[in-house]
VMD Tcl script that draws the C-alpha trace (Angstrom):
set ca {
  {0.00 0.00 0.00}
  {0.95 3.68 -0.89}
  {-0.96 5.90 1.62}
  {-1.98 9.61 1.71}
  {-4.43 11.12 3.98}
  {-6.70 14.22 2.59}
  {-7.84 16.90 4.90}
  {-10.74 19.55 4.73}
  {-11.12 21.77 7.56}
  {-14.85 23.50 7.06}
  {-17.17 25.79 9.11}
  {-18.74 22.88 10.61}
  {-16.30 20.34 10.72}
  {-13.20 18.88 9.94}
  {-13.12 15.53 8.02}
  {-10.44 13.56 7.31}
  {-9.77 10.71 4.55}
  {-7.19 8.01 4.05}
  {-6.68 6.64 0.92}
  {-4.33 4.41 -0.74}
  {-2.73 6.05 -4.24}
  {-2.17 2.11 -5.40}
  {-5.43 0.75 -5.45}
  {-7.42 4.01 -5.74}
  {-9.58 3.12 -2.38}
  {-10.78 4.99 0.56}
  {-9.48 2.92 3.42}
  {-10.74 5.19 6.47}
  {-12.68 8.45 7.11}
  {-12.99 10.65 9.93}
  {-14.97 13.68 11.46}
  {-15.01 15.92 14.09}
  {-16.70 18.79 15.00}
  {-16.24 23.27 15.53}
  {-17.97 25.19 17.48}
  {-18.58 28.88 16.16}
  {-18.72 32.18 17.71}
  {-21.95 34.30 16.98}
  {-23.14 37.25 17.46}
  {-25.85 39.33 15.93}
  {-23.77 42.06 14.24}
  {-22.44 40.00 11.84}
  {-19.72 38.48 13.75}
  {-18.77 35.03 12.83}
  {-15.30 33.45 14.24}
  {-13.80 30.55 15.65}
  {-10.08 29.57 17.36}
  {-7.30 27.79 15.82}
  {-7.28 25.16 18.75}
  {-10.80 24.53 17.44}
  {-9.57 23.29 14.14}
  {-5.95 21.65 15.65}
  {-8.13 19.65 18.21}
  {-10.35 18.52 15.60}
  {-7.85 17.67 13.39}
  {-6.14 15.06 15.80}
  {-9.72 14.12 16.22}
  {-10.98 13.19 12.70}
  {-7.56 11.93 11.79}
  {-7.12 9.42 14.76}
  {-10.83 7.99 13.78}
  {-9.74 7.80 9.70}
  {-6.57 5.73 11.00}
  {-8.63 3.40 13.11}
  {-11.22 2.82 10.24}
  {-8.46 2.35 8.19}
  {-6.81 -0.39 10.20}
  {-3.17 1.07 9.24}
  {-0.17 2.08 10.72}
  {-0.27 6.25 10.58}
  {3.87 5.95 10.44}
  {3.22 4.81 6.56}
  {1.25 7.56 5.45}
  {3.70 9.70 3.48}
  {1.68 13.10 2.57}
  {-0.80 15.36 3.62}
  {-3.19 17.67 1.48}
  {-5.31 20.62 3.64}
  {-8.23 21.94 2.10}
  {-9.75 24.98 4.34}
  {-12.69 27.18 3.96}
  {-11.81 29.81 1.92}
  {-11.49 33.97 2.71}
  {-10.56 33.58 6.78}
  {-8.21 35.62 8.27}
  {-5.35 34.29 10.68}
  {-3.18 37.14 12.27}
  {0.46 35.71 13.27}
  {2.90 37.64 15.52}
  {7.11 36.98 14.37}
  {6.48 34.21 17.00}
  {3.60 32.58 15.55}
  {1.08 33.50 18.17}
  {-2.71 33.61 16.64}
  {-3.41 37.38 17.47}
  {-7.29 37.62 17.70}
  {-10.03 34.90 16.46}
  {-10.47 33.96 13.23}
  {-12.78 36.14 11.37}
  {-14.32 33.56 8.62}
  {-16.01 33.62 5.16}
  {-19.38 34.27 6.81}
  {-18.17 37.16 8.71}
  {-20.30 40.20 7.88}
  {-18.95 42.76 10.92}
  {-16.73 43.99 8.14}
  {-19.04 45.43 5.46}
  {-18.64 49.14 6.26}
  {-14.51 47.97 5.36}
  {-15.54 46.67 2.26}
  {-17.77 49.01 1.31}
  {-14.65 51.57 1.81}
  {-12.50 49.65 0.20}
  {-14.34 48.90 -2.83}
  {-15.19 52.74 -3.12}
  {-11.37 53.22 -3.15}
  {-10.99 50.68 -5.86}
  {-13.07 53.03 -7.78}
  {-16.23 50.72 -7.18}
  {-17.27 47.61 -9.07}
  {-15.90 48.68 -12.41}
  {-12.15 49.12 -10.31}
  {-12.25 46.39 -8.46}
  {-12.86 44.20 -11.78}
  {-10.04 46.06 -13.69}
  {-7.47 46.04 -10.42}
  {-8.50 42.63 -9.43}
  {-10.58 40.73 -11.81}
  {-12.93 39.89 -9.67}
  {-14.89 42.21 -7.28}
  {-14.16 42.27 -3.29}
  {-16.78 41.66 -1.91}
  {-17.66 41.21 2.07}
  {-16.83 37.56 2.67}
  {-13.32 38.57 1.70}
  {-10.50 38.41 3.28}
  {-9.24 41.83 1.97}
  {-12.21 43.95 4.34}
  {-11.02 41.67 7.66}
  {-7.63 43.03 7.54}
  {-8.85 46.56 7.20}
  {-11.64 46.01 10.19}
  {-8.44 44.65 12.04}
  {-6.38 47.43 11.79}
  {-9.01 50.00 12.48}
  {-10.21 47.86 16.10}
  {-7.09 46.69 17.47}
  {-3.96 49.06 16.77}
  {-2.31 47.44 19.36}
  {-2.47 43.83 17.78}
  {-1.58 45.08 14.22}
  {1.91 46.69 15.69}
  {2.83 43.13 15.97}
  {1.41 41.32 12.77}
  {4.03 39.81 11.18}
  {2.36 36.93 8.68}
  {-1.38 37.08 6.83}
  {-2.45 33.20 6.58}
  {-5.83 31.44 5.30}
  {-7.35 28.94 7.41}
  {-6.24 26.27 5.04}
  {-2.42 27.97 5.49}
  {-2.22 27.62 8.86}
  {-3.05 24.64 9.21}
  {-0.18 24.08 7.04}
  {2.06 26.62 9.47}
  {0.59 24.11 12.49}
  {1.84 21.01 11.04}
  {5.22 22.16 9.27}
  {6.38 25.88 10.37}
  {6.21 26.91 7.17}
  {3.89 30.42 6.49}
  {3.32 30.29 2.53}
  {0.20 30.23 0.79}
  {-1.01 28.72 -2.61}
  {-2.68 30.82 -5.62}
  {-6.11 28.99 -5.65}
  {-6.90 30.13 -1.75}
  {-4.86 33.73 -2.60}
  {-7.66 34.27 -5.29}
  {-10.51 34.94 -2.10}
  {-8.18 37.37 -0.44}
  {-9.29 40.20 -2.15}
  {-5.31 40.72 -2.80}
  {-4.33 38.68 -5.29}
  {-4.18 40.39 -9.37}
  {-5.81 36.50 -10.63}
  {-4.83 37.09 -14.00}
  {-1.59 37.55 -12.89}
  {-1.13 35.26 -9.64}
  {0.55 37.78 -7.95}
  {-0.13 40.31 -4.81}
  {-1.88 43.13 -6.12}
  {0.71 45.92 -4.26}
  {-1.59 48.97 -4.65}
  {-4.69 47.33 -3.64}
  {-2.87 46.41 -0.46}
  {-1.53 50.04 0.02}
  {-5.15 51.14 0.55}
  {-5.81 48.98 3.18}
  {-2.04 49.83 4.72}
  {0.65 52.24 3.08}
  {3.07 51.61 5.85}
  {4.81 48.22 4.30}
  {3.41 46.15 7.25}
  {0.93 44.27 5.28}
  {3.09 43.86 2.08}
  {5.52 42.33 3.94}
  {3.07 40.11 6.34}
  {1.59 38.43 2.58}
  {2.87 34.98 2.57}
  {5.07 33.55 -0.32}
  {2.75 31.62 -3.38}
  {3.41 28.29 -4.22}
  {1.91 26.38 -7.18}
  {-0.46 24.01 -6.51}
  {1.46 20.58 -7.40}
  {4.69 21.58 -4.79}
  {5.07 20.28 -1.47}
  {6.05 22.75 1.29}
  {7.62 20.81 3.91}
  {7.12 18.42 6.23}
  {6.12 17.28 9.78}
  {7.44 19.29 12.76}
  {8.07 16.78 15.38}
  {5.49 18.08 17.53}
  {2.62 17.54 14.96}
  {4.10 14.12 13.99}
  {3.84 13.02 17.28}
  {0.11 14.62 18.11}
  {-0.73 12.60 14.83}
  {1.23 9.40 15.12}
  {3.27 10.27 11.89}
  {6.34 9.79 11.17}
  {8.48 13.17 10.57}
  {9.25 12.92 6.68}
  {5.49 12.81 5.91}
  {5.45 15.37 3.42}
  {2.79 18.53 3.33}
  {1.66 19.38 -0.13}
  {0.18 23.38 -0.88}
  {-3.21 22.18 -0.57}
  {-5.78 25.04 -1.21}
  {-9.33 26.26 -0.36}
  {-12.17 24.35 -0.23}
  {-14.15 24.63 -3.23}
  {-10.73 24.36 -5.53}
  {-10.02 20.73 -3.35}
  {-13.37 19.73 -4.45}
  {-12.72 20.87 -8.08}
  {-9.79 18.50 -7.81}
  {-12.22 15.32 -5.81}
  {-15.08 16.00 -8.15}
  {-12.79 15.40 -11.21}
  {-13.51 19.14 -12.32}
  {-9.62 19.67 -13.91}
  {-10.82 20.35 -17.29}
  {-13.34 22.04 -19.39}
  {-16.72 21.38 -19.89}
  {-17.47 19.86 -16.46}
  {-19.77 22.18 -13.71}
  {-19.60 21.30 -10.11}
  {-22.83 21.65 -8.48}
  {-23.64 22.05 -4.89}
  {-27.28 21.53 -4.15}
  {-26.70 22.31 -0.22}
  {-27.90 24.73 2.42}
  {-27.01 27.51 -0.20}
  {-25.88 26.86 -3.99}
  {-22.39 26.68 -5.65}
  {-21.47 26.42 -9.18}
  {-17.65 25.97 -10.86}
  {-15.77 25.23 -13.53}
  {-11.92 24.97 -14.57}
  {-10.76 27.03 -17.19}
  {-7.36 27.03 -18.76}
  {-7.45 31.13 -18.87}
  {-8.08 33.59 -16.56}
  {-12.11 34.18 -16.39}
  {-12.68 38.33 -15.95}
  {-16.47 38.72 -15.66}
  {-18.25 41.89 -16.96}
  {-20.37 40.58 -13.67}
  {-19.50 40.99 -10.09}
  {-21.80 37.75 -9.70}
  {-18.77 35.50 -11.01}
  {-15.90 35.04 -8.67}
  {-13.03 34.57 -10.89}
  {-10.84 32.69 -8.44}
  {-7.80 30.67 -9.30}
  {-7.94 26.88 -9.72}
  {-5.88 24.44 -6.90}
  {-4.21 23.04 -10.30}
  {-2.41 25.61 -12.13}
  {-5.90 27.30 -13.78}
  {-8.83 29.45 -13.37}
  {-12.08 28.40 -11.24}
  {-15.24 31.04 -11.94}
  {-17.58 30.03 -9.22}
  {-21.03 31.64 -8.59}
  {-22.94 31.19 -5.51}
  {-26.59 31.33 -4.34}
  {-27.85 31.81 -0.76}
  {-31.07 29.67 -1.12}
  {-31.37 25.88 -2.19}
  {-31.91 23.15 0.38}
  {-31.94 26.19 3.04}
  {-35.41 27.30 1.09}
  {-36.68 23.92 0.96}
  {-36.48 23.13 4.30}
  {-38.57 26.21 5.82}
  {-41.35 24.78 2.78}
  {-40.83 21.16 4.33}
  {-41.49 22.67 7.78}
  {-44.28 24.67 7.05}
  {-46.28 21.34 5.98}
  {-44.31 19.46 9.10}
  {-42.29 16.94 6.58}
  {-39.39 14.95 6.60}
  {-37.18 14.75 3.97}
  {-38.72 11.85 2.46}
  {-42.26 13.21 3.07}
  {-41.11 16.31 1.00}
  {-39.96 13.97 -1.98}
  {-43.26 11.96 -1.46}
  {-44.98 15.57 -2.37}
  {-42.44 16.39 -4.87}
  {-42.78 13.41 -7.08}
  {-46.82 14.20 -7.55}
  {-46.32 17.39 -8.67}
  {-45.65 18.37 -12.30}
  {-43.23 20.16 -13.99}
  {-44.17 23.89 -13.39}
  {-45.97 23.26 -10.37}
  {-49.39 23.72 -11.49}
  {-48.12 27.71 -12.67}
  {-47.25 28.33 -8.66}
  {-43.85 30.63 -9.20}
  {-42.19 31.24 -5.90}
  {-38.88 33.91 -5.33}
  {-36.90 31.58 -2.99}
  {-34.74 34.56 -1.55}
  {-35.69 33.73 2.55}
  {-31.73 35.11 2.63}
  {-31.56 37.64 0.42}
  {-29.33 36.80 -2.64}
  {-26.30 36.77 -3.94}
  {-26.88 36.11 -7.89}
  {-28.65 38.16 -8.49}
  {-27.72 40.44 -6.03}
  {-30.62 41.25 -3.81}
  {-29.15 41.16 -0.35}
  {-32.49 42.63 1.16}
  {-35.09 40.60 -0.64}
  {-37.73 38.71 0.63}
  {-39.11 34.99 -0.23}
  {-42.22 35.65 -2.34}
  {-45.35 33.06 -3.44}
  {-46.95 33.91 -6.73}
  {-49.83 32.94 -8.98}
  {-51.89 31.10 -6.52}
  {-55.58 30.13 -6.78}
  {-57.93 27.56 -5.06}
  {-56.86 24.92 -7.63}
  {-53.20 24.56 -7.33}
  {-52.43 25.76 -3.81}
  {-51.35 22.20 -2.77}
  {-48.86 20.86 -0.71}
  {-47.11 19.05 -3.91}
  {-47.08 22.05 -5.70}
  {-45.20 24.09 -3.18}
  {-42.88 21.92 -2.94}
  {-41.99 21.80 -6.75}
  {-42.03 25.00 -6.91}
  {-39.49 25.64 -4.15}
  {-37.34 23.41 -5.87}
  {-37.94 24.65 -8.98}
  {-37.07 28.25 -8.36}
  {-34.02 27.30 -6.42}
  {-32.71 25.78 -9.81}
  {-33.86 28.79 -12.01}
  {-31.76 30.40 -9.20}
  {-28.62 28.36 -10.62}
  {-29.80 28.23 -14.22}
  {-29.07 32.30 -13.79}
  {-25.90 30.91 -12.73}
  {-25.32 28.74 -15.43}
  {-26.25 31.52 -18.18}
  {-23.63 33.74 -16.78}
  {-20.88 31.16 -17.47}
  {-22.29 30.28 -21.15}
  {-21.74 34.38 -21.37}
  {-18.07 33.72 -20.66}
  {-17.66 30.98 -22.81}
  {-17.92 28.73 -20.31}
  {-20.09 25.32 -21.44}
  {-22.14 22.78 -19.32}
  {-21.48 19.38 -21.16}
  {-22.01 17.62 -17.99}
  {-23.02 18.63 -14.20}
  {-21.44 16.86 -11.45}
  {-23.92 16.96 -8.16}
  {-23.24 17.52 -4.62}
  {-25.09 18.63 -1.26}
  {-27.90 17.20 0.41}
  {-30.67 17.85 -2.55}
  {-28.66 16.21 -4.75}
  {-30.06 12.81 -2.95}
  {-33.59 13.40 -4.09}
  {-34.27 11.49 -7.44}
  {-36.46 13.97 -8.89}
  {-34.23 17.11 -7.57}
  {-32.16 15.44 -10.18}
  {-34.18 15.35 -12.94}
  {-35.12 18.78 -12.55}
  {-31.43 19.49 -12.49}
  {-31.15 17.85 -15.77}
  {-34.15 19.07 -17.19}
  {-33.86 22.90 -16.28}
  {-30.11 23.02 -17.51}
  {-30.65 20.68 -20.41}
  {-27.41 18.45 -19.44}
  {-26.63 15.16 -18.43}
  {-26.40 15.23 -14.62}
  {-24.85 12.56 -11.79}
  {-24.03 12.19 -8.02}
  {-20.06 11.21 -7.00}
  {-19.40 8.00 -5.57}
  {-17.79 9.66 -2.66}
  {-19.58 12.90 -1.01}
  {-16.55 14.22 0.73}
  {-14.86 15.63 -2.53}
  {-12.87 18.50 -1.02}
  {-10.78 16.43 1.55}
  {-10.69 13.41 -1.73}
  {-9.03 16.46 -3.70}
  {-6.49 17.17 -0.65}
  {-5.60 13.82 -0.66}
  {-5.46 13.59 -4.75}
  {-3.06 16.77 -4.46}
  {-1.11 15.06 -1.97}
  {-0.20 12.30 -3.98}
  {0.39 14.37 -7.43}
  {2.93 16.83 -5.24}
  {4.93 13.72 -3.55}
  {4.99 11.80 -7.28}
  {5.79 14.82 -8.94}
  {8.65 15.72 -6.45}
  {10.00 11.97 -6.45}
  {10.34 11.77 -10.83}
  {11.31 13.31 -13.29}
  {10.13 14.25 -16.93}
  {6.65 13.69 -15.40}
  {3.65 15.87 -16.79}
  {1.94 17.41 -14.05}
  {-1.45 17.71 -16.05}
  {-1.50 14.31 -16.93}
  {-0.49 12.45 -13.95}
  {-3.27 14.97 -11.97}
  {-6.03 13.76 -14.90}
  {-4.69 10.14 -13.91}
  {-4.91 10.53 -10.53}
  {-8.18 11.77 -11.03}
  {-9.19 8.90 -13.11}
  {-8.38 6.87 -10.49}
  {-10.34 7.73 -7.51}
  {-12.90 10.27 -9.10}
  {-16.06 7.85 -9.06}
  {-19.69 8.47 -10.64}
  {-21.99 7.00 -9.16}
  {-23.95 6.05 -12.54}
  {-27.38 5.13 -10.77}
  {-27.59 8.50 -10.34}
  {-27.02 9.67 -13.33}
  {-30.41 11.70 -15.15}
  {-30.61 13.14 -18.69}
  {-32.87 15.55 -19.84}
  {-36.28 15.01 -21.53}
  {-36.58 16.41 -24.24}
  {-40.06 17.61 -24.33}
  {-40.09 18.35 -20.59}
  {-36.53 20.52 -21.35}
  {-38.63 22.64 -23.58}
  {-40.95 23.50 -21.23}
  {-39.11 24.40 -18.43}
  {-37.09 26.90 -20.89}
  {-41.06 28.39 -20.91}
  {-41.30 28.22 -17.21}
  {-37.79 29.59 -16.59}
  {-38.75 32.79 -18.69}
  {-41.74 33.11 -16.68}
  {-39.34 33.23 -13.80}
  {-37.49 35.85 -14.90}
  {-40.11 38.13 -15.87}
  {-41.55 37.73 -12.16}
  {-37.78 38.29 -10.95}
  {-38.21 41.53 -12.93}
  {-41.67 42.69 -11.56}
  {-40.76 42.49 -7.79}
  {-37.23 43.78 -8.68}
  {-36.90 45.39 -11.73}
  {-33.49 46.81 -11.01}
  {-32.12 43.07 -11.67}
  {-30.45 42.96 -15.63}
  {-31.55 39.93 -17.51}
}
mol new
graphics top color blue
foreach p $ca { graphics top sphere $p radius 0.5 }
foreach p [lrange $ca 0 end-1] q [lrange $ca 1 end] { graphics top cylinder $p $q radius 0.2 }
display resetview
């Protein structure tokens, strides 16, 4: 056996997975849980000890599943929720809590910042992609602004996903695909944007505080002795870059070349694709992030999909399968009930204030079934919008790879297929962003141990390898149904435009 152990270090959670690069198995898995602090302004943080103690946690449980001996695991790959904001001192001391992607205390910052930028239009042109709140850019500036005292002694900027990597090797670097939600970072160019930084801080601190980049296939070190021995590793396991989140589960959904969307049908909704050039959207809607292998990763996301079916399954006191009981009577446009799914707000479109809205009713097809197609329904016009922003870049759906909880439900699926008109499947394995740490792990260790190798094709290999569809799942569009939901879609949009007519279709 060859062994390599993926890590991915979420809001929630942290989940480990142990797989061996031989056979192309999962041998173990492992989970533990964060707590969060809360607090009604916005404020959304947690401790580094949080994520360390979890860590041993998930990873002692993925080597008992396993049934190995940790000493023969020989790499690491971290994938970390993207845009937090870890404050080291020269010593490495964690100078305040880490303020994470959900963080919205900081959206006077941003909207400062952005203004500076010379507003959406600058931050595009700068940046290529638009700062927005969640960044990590706005945290900084909140930082320096509430604590003086702490930023005289910050030394080093890290993601959550880099200090993990500082925690288990010393080393404070960080890798372009994470870089790409600072709010820093030129992504056309991969490098620290040094004027955007200057408005935040003209004195040099935070220029020199940005960590080094590393390409995604290099290793950056490996084990301190201390975090060997809290993980029962030997001290030449190696630590490759790993990278944020959603660009590890670009890499564990197979998404590492064109025409293949990642889908997230979860508590909100995330779309991505990999592109082998830098994606600038005329829209502020498309992140244009880095990829985790050397390319681009546009990603849109929505704030209501499983989140807005759930309040419609507990207003008519449902389960989950109760809800797909109700589902599957219903037909495709719900009878003509059209609902705005926005109990969040939104993010694409960008409505931050809206309100969930019911249209269209009458005595005849205000049913149970109904509602709940058409809460589903409108959550996937939601991503369709999505979707018709990346055909505007170029960017083609050939096939959509599912994820989150909706994606269980059979006829979720179908409307999936149906609305997008695209073939659409579930992966074999759900935890795709710790897969993709591991998957980087091994491509960094071979990579570093031959030569004459090509990096692209030993990733697409490695990909091959452990990337599974699970092909019962898999739906394809019908053809006739496909034509009307391009009807009912439209008459989506034109109700999007009533109650909000500043939104451009």
């Amino acid at each position: 056996m060859s062994l390599y152990a993926g890590i991915d270090c979420g809001t929630q959670g942290t989940k480990v997975v142990i797989v061996d690069s031989e056979r192309g198995v999962i041998l173990g898995e492992g989970s533990a849980s964060h707590r969060l602090i809360s607090d009604s302004n916005g404020r959304r943080e947690q401790e580094v000890d949080w994520w360390t103690d979890a860590l041993i946690t998930a990873f002692q449980q993925a080597v008992a599943q396993a049934d190995i001996n940790a000493l023969d695991i020989k790499a690491l790959g971290i994938s970390g929720q993207q845009h937090g904001f870890v404050a080291l001192d020269e010593q490495g001391q964690v100078l305040h809590p880490v303020k994470l992607w959900c963080d919205t205390e900081t959206a006077d910052e941003n909207e400062y910042l952005v203004k500076q930028l010379g507003g959406v239009k600058g931050s595009l042109d700068q940046l290529g992609l638009l700062v927005a709140t969640g960044f990590t850019a706005s945290k900084i500036l909140w930082f320096k602004n509430h604590y003086p005292e702490k930023w005289a002694r910050l030394h080093t900027v890290l993601l959550p996903h880099d200090y993990l990597n500082y925690w288990l090797t010393g080393e404070r670097v960080a890798e372009y695909g994470d870089a790409s939600g600072t709010g820093l970072l030129d992504v056309r160019t991969r490098q620290w944007d040094k004027r955007t930084v200057e408005l935040i801080d003209d004195s040099g601190r935070l220029w020199n505080a940005l960590p080094p980049l590393k390409s995604a296939e290099s290793c950056i070190g490996s084990l301190r002795a201390e975090a060997a021995e809290k993980l029962g590793l030997s001290p030449t396991t190696r630590i490759s870059t790993g990278g944020g989140d959603n660009m590890m589960a670009a890499i564990g959904s197979g998404n590492i070349a064109p025409g293949i969307v990642t889908m997230s049908l979860g508590t909100s909704g995330t779309l991505f694709a990999w592109s082998a050039e830098p994606v600038v959207s005329e829209s502020a809607m498309v992140a244009g992030f880095c990829s985790s292998n050397n390319g681009w990763l546009p990603l849109i996301c929505t704030m209501n999909v499983t989140s807005a079916s759930t309040s419609v399954q507990n207003l008519l006191s449902e389960d989950i399968a109760g809800f797909n009981t109700l589902l599957a009577q219903a037909k495709p446009g719900a009878g003509g009930v059209t609902m705005l799914p926005f109990f969040n707000g939104e993010r694409v479109p960008e409505l931050p204030h809206a309100r969930a809205s019911i249209h269209n009713l009458d005595s005849d097809n205000f049913t149970p079934a109904n509602l709940c197609m058409a809460v589903v329904e409108s959550a996937t016009y939601g991503l369709r919008y999505g979707i018709e922003l990346f055909r505007k870049q170029g960017i083609d759906a050939q096939e959509i790879r599912l994820t989150g909880g909706g994606s269980r439900s059979a006829r979720w699926r179908q409307v999936v297929a149906d609305v997008m008109g695209c073939s659409v499947v579930c992966l074999s394995m759900k935890e795709t962003a710790a897969l993709g740490g591991a998957i980087q792990a091994i491509w960094a260790t071979e990579l570093a141990d031959t030569t004459g190798t090509n990096a692209d094709e030993l990733l697409a290999r490695l990909c091959q390898r452990f990337v599974s569809l699970d092909e019962s799942t898999r739906v394809t569009p019908d053809i006739k149904v496909q034509a009307q939901y391009d009807e009912f879609y439209q008459n989506y949009l034109q109700q999007l435009q009533r109650v909000h007519p500043e939104v451009q279709l």
